[in-house]
C-alpha positions as CSV (number, residue, x, y, z in Angstrom):
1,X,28.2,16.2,-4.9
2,X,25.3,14.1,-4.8
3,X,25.2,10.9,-2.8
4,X,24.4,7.7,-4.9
5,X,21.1,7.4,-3.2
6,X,20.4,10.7,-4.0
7,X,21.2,10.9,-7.3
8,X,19.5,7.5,-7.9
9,X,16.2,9.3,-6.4
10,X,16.4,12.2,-8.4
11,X,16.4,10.4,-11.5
12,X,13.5,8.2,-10.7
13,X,11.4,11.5,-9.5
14,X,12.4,13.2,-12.9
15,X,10.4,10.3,-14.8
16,X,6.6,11.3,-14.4
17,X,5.6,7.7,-13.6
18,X,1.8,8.5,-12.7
19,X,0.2,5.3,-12.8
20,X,0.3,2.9,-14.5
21,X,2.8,4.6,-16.2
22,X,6.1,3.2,-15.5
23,X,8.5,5.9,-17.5
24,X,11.2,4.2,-17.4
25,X,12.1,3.8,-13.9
26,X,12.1,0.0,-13.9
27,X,14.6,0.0,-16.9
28,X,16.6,2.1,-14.4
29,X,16.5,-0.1,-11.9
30,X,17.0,-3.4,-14.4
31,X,20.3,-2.1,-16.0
32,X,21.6,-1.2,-11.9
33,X,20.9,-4.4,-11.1
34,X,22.2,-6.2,-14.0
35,X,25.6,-4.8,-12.9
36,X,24.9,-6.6,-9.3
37,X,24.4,-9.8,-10.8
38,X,20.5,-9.7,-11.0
39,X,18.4,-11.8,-13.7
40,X,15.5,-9.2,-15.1
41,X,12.4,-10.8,-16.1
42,X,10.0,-8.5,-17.0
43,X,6.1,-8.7,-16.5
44,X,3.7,-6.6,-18.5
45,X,-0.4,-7.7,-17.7
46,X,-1.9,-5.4,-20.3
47,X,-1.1,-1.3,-19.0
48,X,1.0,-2.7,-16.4
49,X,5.1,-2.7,-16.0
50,X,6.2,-5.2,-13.7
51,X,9.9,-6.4,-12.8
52,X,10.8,-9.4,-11.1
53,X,15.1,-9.0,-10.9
54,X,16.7,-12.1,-8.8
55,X,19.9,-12.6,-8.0
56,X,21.0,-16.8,-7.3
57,X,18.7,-19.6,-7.1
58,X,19.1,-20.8,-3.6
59,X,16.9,-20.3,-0.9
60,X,16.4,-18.5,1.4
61,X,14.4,-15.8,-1.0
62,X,14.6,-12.0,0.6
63,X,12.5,-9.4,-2.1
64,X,12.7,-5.8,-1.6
65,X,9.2,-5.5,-3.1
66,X,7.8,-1.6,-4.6
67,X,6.1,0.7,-7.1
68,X,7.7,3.4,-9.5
69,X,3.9,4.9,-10.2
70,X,3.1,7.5,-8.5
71,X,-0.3,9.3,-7.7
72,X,-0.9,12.4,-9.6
73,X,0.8,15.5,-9.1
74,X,-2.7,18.1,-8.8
75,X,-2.5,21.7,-9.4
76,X,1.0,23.0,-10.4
77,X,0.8,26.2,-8.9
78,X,-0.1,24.8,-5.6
79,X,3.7,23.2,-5.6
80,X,7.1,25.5,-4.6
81,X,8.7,23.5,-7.3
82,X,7.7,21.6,-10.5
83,X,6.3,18.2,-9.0
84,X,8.4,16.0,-11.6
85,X,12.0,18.6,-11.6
86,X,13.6,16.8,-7.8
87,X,15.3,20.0,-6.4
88,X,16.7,20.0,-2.9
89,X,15.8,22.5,-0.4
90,X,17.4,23.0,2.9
91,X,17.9,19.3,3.2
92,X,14.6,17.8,1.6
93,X,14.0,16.4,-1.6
94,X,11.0,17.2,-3.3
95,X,9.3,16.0,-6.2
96,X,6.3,13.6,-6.7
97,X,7.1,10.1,-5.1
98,X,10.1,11.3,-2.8
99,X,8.6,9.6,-0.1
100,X,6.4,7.3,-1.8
101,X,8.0,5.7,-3.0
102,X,11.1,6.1,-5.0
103,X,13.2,7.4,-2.0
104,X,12.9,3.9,-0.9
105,X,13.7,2.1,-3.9
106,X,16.9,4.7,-4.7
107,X,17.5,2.8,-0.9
108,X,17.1,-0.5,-1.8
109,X,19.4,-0.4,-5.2
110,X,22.4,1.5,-3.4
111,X,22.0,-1.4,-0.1
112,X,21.6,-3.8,-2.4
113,X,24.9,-2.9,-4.2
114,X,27.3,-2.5,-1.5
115,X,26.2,-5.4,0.3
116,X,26.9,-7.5,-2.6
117,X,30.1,-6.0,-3.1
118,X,31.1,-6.7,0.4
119,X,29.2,-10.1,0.3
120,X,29.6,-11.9,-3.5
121,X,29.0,-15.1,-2.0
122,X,25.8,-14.7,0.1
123,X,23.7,-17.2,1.2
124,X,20.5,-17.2,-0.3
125,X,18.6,-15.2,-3.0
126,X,17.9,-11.3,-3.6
127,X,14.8,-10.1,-5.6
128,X,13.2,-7.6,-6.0
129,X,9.4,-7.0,-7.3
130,X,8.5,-3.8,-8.4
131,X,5.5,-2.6,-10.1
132,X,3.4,0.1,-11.5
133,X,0.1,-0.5,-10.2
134,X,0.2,-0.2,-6.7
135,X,-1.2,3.9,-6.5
136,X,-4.3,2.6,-9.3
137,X,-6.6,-0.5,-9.1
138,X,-3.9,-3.1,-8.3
139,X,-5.0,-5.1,-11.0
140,X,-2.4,-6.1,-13.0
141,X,0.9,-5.3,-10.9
142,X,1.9,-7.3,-7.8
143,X,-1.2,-9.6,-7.6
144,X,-0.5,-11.2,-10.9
145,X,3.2,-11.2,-10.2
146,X,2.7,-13.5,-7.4
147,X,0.3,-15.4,-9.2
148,X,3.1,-16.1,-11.7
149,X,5.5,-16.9,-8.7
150,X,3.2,-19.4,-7.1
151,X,2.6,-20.8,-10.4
152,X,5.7,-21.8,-10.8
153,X,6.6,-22.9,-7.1
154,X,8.8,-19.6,-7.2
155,X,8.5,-19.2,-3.1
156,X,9.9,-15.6,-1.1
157,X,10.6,-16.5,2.6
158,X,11.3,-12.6,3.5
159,X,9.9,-9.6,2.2
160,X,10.2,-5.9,2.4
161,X,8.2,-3.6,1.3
162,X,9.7,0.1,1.0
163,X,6.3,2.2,2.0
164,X,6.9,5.2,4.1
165,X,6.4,3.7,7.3
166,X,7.6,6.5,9.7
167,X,6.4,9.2,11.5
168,X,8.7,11.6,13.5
169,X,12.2,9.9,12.0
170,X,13.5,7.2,9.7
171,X,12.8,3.7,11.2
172,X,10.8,5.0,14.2
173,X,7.4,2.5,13.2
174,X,7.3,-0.6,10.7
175,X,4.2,-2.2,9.5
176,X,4.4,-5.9,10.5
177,X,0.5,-5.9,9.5
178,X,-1.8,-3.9,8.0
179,X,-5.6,-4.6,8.1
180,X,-8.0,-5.5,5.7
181,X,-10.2,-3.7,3.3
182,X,-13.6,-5.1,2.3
183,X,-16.2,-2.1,0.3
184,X,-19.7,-2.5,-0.6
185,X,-21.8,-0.7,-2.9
186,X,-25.1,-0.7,-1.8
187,X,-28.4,0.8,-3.7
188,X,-31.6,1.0,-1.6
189,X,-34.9,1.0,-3.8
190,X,-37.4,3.1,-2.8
191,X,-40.4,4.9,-4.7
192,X,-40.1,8.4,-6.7
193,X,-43.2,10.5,-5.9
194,X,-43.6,14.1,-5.0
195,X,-43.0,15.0,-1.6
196,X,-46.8,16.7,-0.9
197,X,-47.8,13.2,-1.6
198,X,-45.2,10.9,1.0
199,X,-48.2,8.5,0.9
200,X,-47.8,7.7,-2.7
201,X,-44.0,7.2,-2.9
202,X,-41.6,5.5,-0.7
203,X,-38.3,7.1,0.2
204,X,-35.2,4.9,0.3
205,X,-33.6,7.5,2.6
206,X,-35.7,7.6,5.3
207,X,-36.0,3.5,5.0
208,X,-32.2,3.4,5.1
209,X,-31.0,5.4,7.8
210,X,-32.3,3.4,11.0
211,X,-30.0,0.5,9.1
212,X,-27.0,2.8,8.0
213,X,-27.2,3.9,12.3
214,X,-27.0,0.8,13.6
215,X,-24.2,-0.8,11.0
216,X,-22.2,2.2,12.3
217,X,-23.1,1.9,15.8
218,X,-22.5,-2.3,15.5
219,X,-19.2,-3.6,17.0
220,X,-17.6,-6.1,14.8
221,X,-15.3,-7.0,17.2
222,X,-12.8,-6.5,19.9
223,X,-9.6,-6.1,17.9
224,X,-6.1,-7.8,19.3
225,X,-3.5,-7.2,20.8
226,X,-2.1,-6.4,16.9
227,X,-5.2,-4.9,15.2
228,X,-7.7,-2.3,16.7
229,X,-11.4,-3.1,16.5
230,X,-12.8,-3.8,12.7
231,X,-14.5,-0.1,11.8
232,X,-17.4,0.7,9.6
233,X,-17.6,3.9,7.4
234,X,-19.8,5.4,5.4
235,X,-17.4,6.6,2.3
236,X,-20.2,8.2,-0.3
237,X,-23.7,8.2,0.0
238,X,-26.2,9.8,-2.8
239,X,-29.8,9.9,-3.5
240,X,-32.3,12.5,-4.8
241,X,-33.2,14.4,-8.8
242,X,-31.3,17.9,-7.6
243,X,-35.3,19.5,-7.6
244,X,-36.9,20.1,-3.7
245,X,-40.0,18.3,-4.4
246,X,-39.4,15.3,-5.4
247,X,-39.2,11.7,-3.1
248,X,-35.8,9.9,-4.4
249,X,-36.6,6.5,-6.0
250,X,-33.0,5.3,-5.1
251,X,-30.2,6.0,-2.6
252,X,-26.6,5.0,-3.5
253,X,-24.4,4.4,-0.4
254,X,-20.7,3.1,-0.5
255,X,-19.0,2.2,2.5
256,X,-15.9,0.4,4.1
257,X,-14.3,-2.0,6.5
258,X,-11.0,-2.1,7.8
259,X,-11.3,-4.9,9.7
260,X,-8.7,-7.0,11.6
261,X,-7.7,-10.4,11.8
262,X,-10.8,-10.9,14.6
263,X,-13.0,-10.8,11.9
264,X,-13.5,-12.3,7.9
265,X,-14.8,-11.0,4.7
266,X,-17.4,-13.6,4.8
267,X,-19.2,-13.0,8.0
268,X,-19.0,-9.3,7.9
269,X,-21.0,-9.9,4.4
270,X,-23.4,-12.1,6.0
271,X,-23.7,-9.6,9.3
272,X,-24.5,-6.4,7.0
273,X,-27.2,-8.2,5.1
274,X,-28.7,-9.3,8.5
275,X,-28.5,-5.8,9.2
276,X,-30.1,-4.8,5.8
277,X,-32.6,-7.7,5.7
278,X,-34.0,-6.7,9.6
279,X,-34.6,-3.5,8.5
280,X,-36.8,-4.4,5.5
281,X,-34.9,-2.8,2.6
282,X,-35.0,-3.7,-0.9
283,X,-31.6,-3.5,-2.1
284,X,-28.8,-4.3,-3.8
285,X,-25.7,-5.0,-2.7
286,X,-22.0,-5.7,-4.5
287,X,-18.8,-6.3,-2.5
288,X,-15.4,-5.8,-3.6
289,X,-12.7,-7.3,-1.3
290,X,-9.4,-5.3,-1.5
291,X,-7.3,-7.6,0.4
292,X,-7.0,-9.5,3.9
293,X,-5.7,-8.9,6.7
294,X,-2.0,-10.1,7.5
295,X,0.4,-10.1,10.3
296,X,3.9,-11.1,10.8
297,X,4.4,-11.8,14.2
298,X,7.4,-12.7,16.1
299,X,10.2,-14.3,13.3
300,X,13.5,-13.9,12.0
301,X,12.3,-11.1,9.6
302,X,11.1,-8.9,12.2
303,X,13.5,-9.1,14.6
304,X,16.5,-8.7,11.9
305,X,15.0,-5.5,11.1
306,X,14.2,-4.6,14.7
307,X,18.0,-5.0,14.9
308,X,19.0,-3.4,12.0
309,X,17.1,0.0,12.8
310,X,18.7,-0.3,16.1
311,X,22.2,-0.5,14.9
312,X,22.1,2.0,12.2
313,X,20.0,4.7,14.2
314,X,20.9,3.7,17.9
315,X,16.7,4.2,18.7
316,X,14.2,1.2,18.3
317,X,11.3,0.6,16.5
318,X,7.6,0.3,17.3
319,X,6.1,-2.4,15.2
320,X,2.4,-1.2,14.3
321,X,-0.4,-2.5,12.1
322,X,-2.4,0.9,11.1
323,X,-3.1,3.0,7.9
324,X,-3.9,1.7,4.5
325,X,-3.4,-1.8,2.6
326,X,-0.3,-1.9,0.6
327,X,0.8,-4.7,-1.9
328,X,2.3,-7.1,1.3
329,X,-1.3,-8.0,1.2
330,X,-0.4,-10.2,-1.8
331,X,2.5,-11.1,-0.7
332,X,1.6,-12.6,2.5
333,X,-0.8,-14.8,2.2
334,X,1.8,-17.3,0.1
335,X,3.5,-17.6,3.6
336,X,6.1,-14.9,3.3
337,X,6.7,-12.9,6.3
338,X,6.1,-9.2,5.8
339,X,7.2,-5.8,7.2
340,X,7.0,-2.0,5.9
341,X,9.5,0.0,6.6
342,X,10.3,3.2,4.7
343,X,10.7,7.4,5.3
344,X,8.5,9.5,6.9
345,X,5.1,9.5,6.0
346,X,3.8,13.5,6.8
347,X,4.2,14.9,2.8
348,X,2.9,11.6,0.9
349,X,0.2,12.3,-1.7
350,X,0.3,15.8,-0.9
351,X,1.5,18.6,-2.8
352,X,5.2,19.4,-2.4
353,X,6.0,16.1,-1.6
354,X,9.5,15.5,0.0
355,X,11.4,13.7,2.1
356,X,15.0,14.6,4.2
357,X,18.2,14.1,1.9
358,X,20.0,12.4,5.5
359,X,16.6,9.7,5.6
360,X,17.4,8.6,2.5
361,X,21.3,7.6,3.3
362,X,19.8,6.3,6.6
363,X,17.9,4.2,4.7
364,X,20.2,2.6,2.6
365,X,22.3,1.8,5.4
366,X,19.5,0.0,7.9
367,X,18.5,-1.9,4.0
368,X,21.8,-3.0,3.8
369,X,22.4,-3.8,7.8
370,X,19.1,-6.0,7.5
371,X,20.6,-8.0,4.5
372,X,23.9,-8.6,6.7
373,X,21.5,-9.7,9.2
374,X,19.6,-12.2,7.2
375,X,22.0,-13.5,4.2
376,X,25.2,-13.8,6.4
């Protein structure tokens, strides 16, 4: 028979949630929590399903905080087994989102059950903050929840955030950080003209490349002793008619920065156009901020899941700052303190997605232990 967690999983992963599409899974999760004692408020921001479930009033305010959308599935036939049918295979669970990120959130429900059960009179407040925007243009999902929050003076001292943080086993690495993500679109003008004639046009490609080498050869900074150095790459970078003799009038370049709390949005604006500006380019330039940078340092949150991991698991965990962005970004900067922690990272995105059955139970049980840490 199935463990709760398990089943709880399997029924999220059978609901094709690809985002923003929620299908269901947060009316799953609102009627499970209901019978826990939760409050369900639910947030819609135009094709966005958000939940905001809390249970009591008091502070202090712990969130489990996640998305049921999940990134698309790709080819069929490239899968062992239909991406959206769960089906268990010498101890893995696969399906679309089994490790990101509705393993985690099967977690969350099943720790969050028991420990009430055990615990009716807590201290403090549960929520939890689930949307499904975070895979899609995080628009209208956990950014506008908190904007609601804040609105209304709704504060969250602790916050966990269920993304597959692991590598090699469950609980191994935690995100206390994650580093922030600034793009710019930038179009270089040059002349169209045909290429016998170089004298008579003026091509944005050869004008942009002595800028484009030193913006990747610049050092931003040093990093910390949380955050590697800021980095610079060049994401997508286009020019040209398709035709051999003809000089481009424009070239289209996109890049990135993941850059660290050493460094802001602003002055790495005002550094590239330096940059851009020495070298003599007409351009254009538009930047699109995806969020900041955030840490949580040394605090109750982090060491109560430090410990947790620890008792559960009998290993410890590395606290680490690298991959992607995830939603803490929005979360943070109201003064909550932050972590990641979730299953093993190696399948998400990809095709025959999965995650091991055992993780799963492992990760309800550290959930739970981290609650008994901080609400008792």
């Amino acid at each position: 028979m199935d463990s709760e967690v398990l089943a709880l999983a399997k029924n999220l992963i059978g609901r094709e949630s690809v985002t923003p599409n929620d299908a269901g899974c947060q009316q799953l999760m609102a009627d499970y929590l209901r019978n826990c004692g939760f409050d369900i408020e639910s947030m819609v921001f135009h094709d966005t399903t958000n939940m905001w479930a809390r249970r009591n009033k008091q502070g202090p305010l712990f969130c489990f905080a996640g998305h049921t959308d999940v990134v698309p599935s790709g080819k069929l036939e490239h899968w062992h087994t239909p991406p959206f049918e769960p089906t268990v295979i010498d101890g893995m669970l696969y399906g679309r989102g089994a490790a990101d990120m509705k393993g985690s959130l099967a977690a969350m429900l099943v720790a969050t059950k028991r420990f009430v059960a055990k615990h009716p009179e807590h201290k403090g407040s549960i929520a939890f903050l689930i949307t499904s925007d975070e895979e899609g243009p995080f628009i209208n999902g956990t950014v506008k929840v908190v904007e609601t929050l804040e609105a209304r003076n709704e504060k969250i001292d602790w916050c966990l955030v269920g993304e597959p943080s692991s590598t090699d086993k469950v609980g191994d690495i935690i995100k206390n950080g994650r580093r922030g993500s600034l793009t710019g679109s930038l179009t270089v003008h040059g002349i169209q003209g045909h290429v016998a004639y170089p004298h008579l046009a003026k091509n944005p490609i050869h004008l942009a490349a002595p800028a484009l080498a030193e913006l990747a050869h610049t050092r931003w900074d040093e990093g910390n002793q949380y955050f590697p150095p800021t980095s610079f790459q060049v994401a997508n970078i286009a020019a040209g008619t398709g035709a051999p003799n003809v000089v481009p009038g424009e070239l289209e370049v996109q890049f990135n920065f993941r850059f660290c709390t050493e460094s802001h949005a602003h002055v790495l604006k005002v550094r590239t156009q330096e940059i851009l500006d020495r070298h003599n380019l007409e351009y254009d330039l538009n930047w699109i901020l995806n969020g900041e940078p955030f840490l949580t340092g040394e605090g109750k949150l982090l060491t109560a899941t430090q410990d947790a991991i620890l008792a559960v698991t009998g290993y410890p965990t590395d606290p680490q700052t690298s991959g992607g962005t995830s939603d803490g970004r929005f979360i943070a900067p109201t003064g909550a303190q932050v972590v990641e922690l979730g299953p093993c990272n190696a399948t998400i995105h990809k095709v025959n997605e999965c995650v091991a059955v055992d993780d799963l139970d492992t990760l309800a049980d550290i959930y739970e232990q981290l609650l008994e840490n901080l609400l008792c």
